[in-house]
C-alpha distance (Angstrom), angle and dihedral (degrees) to the residues before:
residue distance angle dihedral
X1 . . .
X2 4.06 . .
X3 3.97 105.5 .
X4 3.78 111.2 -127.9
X5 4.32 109.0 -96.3
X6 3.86 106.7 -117.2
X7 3.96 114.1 -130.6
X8 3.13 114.9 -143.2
X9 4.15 133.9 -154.1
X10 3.82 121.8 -144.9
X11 3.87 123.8 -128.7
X12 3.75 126.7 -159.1
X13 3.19 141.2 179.1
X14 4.01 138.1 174.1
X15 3.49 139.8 -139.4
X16 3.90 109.8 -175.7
X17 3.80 125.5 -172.2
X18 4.04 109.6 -154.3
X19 3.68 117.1 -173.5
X20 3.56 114.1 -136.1
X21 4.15 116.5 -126.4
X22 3.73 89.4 -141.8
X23 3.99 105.0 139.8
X24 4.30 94.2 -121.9
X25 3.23 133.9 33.0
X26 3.77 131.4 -74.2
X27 4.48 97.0 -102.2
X28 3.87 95.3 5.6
X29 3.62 148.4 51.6
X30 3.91 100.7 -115.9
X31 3.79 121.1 120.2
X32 4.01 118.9 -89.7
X33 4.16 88.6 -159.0
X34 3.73 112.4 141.2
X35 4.14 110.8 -130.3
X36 3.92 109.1 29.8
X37 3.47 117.9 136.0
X38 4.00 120.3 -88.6
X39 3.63 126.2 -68.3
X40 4.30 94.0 -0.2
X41 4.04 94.1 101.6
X42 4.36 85.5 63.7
X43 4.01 135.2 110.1
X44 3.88 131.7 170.3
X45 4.21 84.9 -99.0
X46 3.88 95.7 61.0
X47 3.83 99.0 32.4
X48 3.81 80.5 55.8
X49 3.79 97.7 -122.4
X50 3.84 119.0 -175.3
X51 3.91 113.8 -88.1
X52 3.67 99.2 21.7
X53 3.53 132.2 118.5
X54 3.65 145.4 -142.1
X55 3.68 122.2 -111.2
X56 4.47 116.2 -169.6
X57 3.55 109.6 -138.3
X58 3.74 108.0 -128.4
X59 4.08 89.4 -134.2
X60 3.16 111.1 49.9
X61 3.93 79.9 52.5
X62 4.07 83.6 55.6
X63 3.30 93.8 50.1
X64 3.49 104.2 49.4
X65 3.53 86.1 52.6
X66 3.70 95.8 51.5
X67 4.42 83.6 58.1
X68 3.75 85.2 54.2
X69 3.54 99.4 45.8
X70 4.05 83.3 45.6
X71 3.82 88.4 55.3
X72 3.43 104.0 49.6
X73 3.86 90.1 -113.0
X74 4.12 125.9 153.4
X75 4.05 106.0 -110.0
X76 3.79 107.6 -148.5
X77 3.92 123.9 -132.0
X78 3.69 88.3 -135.4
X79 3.81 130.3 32.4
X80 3.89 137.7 151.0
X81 3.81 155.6 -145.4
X82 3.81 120.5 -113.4
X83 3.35 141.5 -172.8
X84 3.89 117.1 -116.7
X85 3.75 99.7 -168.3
X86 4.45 117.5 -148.5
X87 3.60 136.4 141.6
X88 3.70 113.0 -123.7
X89 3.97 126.8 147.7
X90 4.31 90.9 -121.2
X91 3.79 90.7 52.7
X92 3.59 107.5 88.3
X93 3.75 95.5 179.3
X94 3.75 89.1 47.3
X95 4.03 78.0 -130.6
X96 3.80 134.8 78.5
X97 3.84 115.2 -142.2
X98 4.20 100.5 -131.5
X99 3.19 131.9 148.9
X100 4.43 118.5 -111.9
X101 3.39 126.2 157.6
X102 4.29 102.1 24.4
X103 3.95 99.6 35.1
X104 3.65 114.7 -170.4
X105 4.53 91.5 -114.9
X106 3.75 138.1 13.8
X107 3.38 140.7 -177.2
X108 3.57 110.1 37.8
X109 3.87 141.0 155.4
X110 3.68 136.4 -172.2
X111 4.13 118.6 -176.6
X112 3.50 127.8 -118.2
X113 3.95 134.0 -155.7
X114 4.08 122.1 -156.8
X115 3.70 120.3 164.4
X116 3.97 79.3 -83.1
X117 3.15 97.3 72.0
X118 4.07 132.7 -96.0
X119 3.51 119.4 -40.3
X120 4.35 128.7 -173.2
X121 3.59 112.3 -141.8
X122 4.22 121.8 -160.2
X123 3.25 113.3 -113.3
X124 3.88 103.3 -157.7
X125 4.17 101.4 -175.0
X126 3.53 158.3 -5.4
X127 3.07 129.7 -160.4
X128 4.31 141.9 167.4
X129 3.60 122.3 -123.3
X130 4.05 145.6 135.5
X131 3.25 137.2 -79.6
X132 3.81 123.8 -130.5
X133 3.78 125.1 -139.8
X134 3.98 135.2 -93.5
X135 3.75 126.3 -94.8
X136 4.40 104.2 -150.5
X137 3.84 108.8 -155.9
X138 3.98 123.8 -139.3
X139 3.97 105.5 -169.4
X140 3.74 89.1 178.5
X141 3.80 99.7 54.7
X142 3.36 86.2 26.4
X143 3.79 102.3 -134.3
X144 3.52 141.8 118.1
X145 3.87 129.1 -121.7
X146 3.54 129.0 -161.3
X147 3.68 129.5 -153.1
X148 3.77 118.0 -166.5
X149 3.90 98.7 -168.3
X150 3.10 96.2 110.2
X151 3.50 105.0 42.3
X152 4.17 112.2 117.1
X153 3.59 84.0 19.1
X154 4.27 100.3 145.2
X155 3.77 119.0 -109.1
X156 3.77 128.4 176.5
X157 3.76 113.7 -145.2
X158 3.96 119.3 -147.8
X159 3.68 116.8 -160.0
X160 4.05 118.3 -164.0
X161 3.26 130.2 -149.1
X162 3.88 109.9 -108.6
X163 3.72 82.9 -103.5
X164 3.49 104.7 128.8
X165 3.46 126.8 102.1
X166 4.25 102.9 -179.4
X167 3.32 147.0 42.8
X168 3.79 81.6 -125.8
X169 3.73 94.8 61.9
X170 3.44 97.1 40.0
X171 3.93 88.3 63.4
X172 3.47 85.2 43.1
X173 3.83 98.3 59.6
X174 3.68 89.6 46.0
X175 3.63 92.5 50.1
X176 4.00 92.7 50.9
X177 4.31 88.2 40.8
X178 3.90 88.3 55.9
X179 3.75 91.7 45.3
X180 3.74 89.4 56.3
X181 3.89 94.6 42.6
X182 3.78 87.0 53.3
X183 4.01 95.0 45.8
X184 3.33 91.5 57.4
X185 3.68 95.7 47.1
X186 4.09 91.8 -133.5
X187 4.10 94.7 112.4
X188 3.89 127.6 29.3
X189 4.07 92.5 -146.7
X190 3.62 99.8 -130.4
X191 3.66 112.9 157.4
X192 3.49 86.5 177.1
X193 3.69 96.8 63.1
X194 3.39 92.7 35.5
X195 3.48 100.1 -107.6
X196 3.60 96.9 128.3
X197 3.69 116.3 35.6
X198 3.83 133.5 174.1
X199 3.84 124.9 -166.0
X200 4.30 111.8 -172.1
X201 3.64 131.7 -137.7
X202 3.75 107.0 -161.4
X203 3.82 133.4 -178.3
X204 3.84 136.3 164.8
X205 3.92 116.8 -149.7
X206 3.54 126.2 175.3
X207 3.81 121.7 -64.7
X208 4.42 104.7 -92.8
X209 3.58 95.3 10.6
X210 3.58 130.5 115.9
X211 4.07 111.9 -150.2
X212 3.82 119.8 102.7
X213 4.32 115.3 -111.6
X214 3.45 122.5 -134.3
X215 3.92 105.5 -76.8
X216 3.79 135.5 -145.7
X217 3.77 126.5 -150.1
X218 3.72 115.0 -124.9
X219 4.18 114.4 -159.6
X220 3.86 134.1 165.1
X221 3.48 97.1 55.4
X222 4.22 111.8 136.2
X223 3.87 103.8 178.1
X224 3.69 142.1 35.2
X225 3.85 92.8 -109.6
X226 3.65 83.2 55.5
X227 3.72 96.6 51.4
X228 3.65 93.1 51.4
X229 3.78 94.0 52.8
X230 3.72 103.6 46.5
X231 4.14 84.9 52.4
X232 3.90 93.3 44.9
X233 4.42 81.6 50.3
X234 3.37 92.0 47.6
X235 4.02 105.6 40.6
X236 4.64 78.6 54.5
X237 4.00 83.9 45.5
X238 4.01 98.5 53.1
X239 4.10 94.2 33.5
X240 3.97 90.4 55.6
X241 4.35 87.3 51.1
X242 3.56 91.0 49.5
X243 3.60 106.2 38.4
X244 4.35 81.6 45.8
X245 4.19 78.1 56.0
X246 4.24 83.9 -112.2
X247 3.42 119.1 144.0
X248 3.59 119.4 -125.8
X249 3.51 120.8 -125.2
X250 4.06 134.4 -125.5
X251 3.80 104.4 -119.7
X252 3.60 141.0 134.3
X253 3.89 107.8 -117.2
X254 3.90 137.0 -172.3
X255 3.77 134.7 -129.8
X256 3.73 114.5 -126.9
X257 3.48 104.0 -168.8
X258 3.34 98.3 -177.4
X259 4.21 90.5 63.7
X260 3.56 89.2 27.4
X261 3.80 93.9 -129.6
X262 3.65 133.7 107.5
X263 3.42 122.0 -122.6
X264 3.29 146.0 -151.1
X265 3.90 120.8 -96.4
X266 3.92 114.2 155.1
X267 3.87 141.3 -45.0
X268 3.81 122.0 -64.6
X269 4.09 108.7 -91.4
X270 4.30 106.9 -134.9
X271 3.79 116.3 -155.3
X272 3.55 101.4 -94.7
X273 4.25 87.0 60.6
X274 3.85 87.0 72.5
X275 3.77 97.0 47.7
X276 3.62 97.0 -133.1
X277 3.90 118.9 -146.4
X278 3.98 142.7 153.4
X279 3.26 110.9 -80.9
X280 3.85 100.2 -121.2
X281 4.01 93.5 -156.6
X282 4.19 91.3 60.2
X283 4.00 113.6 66.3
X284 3.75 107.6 -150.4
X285 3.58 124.1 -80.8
X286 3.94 123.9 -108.9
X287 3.55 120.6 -162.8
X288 3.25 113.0 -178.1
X289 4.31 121.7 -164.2
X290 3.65 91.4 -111.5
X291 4.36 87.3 70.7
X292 3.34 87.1 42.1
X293 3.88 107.9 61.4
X294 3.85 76.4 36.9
X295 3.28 90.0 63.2
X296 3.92 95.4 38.9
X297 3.53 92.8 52.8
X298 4.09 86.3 61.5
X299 4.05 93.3 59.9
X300 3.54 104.5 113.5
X301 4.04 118.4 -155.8
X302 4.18 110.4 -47.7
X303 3.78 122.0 -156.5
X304 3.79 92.4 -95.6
X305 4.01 94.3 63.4
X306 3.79 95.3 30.0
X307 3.70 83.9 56.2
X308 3.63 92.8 48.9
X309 4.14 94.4 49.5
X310 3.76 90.8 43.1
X311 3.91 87.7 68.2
X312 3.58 97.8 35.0
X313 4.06 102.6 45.8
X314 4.23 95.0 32.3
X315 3.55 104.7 32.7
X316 3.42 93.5 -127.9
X317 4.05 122.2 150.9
X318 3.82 119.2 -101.6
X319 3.76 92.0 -103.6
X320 3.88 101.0 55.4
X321 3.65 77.5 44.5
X322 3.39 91.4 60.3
X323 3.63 107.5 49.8
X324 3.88 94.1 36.7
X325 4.07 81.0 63.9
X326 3.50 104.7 42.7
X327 3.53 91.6 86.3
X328 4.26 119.6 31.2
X329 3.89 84.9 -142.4
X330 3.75 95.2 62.9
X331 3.64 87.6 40.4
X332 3.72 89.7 50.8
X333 3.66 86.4 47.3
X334 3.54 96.8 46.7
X335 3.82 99.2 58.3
X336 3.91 90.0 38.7
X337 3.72 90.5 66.0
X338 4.24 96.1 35.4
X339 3.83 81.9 51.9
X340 4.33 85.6 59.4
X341 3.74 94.1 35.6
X342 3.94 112.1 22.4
X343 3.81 99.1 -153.9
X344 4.12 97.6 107.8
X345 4.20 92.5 -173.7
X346 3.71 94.6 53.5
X347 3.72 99.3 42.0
X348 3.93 88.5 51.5
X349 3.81 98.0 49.3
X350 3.48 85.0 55.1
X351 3.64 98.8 45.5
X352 3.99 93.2 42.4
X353 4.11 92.4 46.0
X354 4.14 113.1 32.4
X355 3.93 93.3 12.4
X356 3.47 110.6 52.2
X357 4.03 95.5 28.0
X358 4.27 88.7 60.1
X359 3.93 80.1 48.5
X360 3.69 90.1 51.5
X361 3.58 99.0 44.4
X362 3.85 93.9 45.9
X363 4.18 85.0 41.8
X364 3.50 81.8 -132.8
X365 3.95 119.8 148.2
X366 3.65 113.7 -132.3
X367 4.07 101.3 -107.1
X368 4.01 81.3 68.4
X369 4.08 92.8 50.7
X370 3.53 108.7 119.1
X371 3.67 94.7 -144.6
X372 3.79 111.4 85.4
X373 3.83 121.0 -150.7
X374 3.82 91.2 -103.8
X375 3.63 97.8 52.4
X376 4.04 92.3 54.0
X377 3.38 91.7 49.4
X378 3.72 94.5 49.4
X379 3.61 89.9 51.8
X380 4.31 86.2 50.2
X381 3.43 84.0 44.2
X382 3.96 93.6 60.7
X383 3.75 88.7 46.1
X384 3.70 90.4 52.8
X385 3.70 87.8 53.7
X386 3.68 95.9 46.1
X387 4.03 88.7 -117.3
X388 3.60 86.4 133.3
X389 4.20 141.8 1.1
X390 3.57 123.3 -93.0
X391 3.51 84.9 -123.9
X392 3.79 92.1 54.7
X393 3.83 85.7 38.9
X394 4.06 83.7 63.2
X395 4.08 95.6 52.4
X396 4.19 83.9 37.4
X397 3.93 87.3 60.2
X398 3.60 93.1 49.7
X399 3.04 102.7 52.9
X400 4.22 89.2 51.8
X401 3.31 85.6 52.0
X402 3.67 91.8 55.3
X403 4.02 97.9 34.2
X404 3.82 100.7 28.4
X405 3.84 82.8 -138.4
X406 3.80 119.4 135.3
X407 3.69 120.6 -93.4
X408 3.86 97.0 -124.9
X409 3.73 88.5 55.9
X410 3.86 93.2 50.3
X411 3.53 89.6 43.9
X412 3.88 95.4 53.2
X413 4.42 89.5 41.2
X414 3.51 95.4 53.3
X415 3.69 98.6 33.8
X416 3.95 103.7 -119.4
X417 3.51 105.2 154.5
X418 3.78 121.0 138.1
X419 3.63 120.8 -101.3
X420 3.62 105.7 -116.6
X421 4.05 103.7 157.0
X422 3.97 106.7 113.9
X423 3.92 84.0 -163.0
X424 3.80 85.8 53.3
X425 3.92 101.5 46.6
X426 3.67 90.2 38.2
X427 4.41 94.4 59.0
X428 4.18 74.8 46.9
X429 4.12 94.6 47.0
X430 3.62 88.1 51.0
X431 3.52 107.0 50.9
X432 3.92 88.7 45.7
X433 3.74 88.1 52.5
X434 4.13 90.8 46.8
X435 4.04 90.8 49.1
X436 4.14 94.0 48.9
X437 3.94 97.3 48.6
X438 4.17 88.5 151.8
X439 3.63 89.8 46.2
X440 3.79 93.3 44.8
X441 4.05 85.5 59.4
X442 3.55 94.2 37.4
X443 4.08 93.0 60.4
X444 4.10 86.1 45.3
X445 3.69 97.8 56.8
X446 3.99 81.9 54.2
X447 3.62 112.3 -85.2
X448 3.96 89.7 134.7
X449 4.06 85.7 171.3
X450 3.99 94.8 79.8
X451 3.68 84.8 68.2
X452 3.67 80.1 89.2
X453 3.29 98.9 51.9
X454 4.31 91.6 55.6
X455 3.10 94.1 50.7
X456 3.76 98.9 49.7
X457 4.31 83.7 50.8
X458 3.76 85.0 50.9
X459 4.16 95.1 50.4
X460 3.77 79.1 45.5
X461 3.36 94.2 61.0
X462 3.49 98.5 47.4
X463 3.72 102.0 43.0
X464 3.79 97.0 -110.5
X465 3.76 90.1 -59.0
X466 4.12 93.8 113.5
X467 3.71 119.3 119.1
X468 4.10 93.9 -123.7
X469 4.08 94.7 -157.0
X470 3.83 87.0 49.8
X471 3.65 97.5 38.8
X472 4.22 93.4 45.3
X473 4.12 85.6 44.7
X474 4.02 93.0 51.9
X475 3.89 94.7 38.7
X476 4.30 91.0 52.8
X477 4.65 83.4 43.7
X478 3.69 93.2 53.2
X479 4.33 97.8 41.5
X480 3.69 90.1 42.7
X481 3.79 78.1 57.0
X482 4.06 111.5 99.2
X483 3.90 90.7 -164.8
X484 3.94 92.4 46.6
């Protein structure tokens, strides 16, 4: 007898590390900027030197703050610093200063949309702490460096809800996390950098129940594409154990993108491993709600609202809405070039089709697109005024996007301009008309569809550079014509 196939329902939850763009570090004075050379970002206070003392720095506080407030989380009156207590060769303390049992917000959500639909995902806490350094690896030698500069550097960490149910989400959420990070101009998103980092904790259970699995950790993954992957491995990984009737086991594992596999790297630390305690060199932290409608009043616009206004002041539908908002750049970008060339709907096809799928090709982010908002809506501004085609408008914008040159300029070098000269297109029209005789009769005894056909021979003719609206209303004048 066939035994009954087990379904089984994913569980995910995230841990993201943001790094905070605040100009020093998190309990110190050193530098936070990215790319200096090793060991020159240091002091006695964040190479944990005997004697010295911690200092908070009132922004980073602000700022994590403004990600709660952003995320609909509950900011306590009173939180604190602890010590979370490992052994690693970029530690210098041999401790991290975090925060554990009093967090500085809980209970937070932020919504998600996949092509199922939208989705709110828990967020259960926030919380400030520091970073610790970077270990650089020399096979050849072989020897390990370390590099403190980016020890105390501030991070925020995000913990989900294990509210996620795919891959897809989970790149989702991330997606929609950075987006908020960036709009409020507290983290620059780089996964590449580091800047933004996500570790996994995924679990299957069976389908309709409501138990947790046994989960894996998944690390080393730097992009969204990334993400998605080492989930989609692992959910195949832990559904082959189970329906084998293996048990999976608790472990910390890492993505190797290059086999496309994760891979085991140690088992999963618990709580009590790290010897959590209150830091006794940090006093608690008040907040009081005085700093925090101060801090609320500095939000600027979030995707949400923008999203909301971008329908309501330009007309446009809720999906151009959408993905004009996703990112505050292309937003940014967006109203730069409606503000040039007030015709919202046009501007964001053009963003959402040529723009943004050059950008994606070139996995470029828009503040490197060489195509400034004026320039695009010069070039839709020639259109417009029927100084060139929209389909010369198309080979126009690539070229700017290749060239960074203005489109008026490459319009005038490589002489695009629209034929316009009824005496012109007519001496054209005519010797079309004389070379298709069959055709000619053919679109008089009612095949009305060939009037495609002359005017393709006529934008043939002309390289493109036919008006089609003048060219389609002279072609139907002259066959309606008996003596023509």
């Amino acid at each position: 007898m066939r035994g009954t196939i087990m379904e089984w329902e994913t569980v995910i939850g995230l841990e993201v590390h943001a790094q905070l763009l605040t100009q020093s570090k998190i309990f110190c004075g050193c530098s936070t900027a990215f790319g200096a050379a090793p060991n020159t970002h240091t002091c006695p206070v964040c190479l944990g030197m005997p004697g010295v003392l911690p200092v908070l720095n009132r922004t980073v506080v602000e700022y994590a703050m403004k990600m709660a407030l952003a995320t609909h989380c509950r900011i306590a009156s009173r939180c604190r610093f602890a010590r979370k207590n490992y052994f690693y060769p970029d530690l210098p303390k041999n401790y991290q200063i975090s925060q554990y049992e009093e967090p500085l917000a809980t209970g937070g959500w932020l919504d998600i949309t996949t092509e199922n639909g939208t989705r709110r995902i828990g967020i259960t806490r926030i919380h400030m702490e520091e970073d610790a350094g970077k270990l650089v690896h020399d096979e050849a030698q072989p020897v390990s460096y370390v590099d403190f500069n980016r020890t105390g550097v501030p991070l925020i960490e995000i913990v989900s809800e294990p509210d996620i149910r795919t891959p897809e989400e989970a790149a989702a959420y991330l997606r929609t996390l950075r987006d908020i990070l960036r709009y409020l101009e507290i983290c620059d998103g780089n996964m590449e950098e580091g800047s933004f980092r996500c570790d996994a904790n995924i679990s299957l259970r069976p389908a309709g129940t409501t138990g947790f699995g046994v989960k894996t950790e998944l690390k080393n993954m730097n992009s969204f594409r990334h993400v998605q992957r080492a989930l989609e491995f692992e959910v195949r990984r832990q559904r082959a154990l189970l329906d084998k009737g293996e048990a999976v086991v608790q472990e910390t594992r890492l993505w190797d993108a290059g086999r496309g596999v994760t891979i085991s790297m140690r088992g999963k630390e618990e709580a009590h491993d790290y010897r959590y305690f209150p830091d006794p060199d940090l006093v608690p932290l008040t907040i009081d709600e005085a700093w925090i409608e101060e801090v609320r009043r500095s939000l600027p616009e979030l995707p949400d609202a923008k999203r909301e206004r971008f329908v309501a002041q330009y007309g446009l539908p809720a999906y151009d809405a959408a993905v004009l908002t996703a990112s505050k750049d292309v937003a940014d970008y967006f109203e730069a070039v409606t503000a040039d060339f007030p015709q919202p709907k046009t501007v964001s096809n053009w963003i959402m089709s040529e723009l943004l799928r050059e950008l994606k090709r070139d996995e470029r982010d828009i503040d490197q697109c060489p195509v400034p908002p004026a320039h695009l809506a010069e070039l839709l501004d020639l259109v417009d005024k029927n100084v060139i085609s929209g389909k010369i408008a198309k080979a126009v914008f690539k070229e700017m996007y290749e060239s960074g040159a203005a489109p008026s300029r490459i319009v005038e070098d490589k002489g695009l301009r629209q034929v316009t000269d009824e005496g012109v297109l007519m001496v054209i029209i005519d010797q079309v008309l004389q070379e298709n005789p069959k055709e000619v009769d053919a679109y008089r005894q009612g095949k009305e569809k060939l009037m495609g056909f002359f005017i393709g021979q006529v934008m043939q003719k002309t390289r493109g550079k036919a008006n089609p609206q003048l060219v389609n209303r002279l072609l139907k004048e002259k066959l309606s014509s008996p003596s023509a």
